[in-house]
C-alpha angles and dihedrals in degrees: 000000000000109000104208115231116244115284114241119210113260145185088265095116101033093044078056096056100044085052098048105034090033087232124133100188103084119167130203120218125202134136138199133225104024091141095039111117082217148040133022125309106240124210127189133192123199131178116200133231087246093165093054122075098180090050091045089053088058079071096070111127092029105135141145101317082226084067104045125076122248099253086049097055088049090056090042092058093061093044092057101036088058100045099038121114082224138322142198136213122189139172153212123200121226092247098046079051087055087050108045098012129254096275097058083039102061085041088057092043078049094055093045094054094041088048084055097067120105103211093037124222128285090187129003123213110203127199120241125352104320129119115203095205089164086071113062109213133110101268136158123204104227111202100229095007087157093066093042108037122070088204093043081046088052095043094049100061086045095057090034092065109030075060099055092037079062102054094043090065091048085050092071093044093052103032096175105067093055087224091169087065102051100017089226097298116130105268122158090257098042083051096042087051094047083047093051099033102027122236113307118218087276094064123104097246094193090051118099132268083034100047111089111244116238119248 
């Protein structure tokens, strides 16, 4: 039996595009924290350098930020903010999330970090399911993207750990919620600390278990 090595994400996509469209700006889409109970969610926006292939080669080792371990993903930000062509980070607050709903709101953190790119975007490719309409440029969502795109790969640690960067500064504000540990997501010890202490101001207040059933 051959057992295949892990697939890295390439240019494949991208290097289609260029080819098909005759554009040369493409810009990954991926965000972080979309299923955290508390915090932003965090989107970032990359272009690669496709032109470049030194600088391209600087990329080796980019991969899906979930697969990647935290100080990795630490050496690989810097990595990638010093070698793109340009990138992008947005957010959206916790509050503004309980108002408009997770899903607008990582499309608005999308478009923040999208109106950020000098030199703006010719075609966007977006990870997972979503359309940004509001954006009108040519895009395609791409499920998995950050396994397959070299660009959504990319975007994906930066928004990853600007994220967690984030919540580790929140963590010394509201001690009692460990969210350096957890980085907001649901874990038993950050429930059984809502549950104790109650949701801070950075909760998502319309996010079970915090959101009041109705009765």
């Amino acid at each position: 039996m051959v057992v295949s090595l892990a697939k890295f994400p390439t240019i494949e996509i991208e290097t289609a595009v260029s080819r098909q469209h005759h554009i040369q700006f493409i810009a990954g889409l991926d965000e972080a924290g979309r299923g955290a109970l508390a915090g932003p969610v965090v989107a970032a926006a990359v272009i690669l350098p496709l032109n470049n292939p030194k600088k391209l080669a600087l990329f080796e080792g980019v991969n899906d930020s979930k697969k990647l371990t935290a100080k990795k993903r630490e050496l690989l930000f810097s990595q990638i903010t010093d070698n793109v062509l340009s990138y992008g980070v947005g957010l959206t607050p916790a509050a503004t999330i309980d108002i408009i709903g997770i899903i607008p709101a990582t499309k608005q953190a999308m478009a923040t970090a999208v109106s950020q790119l000098t030199p703006p975007p010719n075609y966007l490719l977006v990870d997972g399911r979503l359309r940004l309409t509001a954006i009108p440029i040519q895009q395609q969502a791409i499920v998995r993207g950050d396994s397959k795109s070299l660009s959504i790969a990319a975007a994906s640690i930066l928004a990853k750990v600007t994220r967690d960067r984030l919540m580790i500064e929140l963590d010394s504000k509201y001690l009692a919620y460990g969210f350096a540990r957890h980085k907001g997501y649901g874990t038993e010890f950050h429930r059984n600390a809502i549950k104790k202490h109650g949701p801070c101001p950075e909760h998502r207040h319309s996010f079970a278990p915090i959101r009041k059933p109705m009765l």
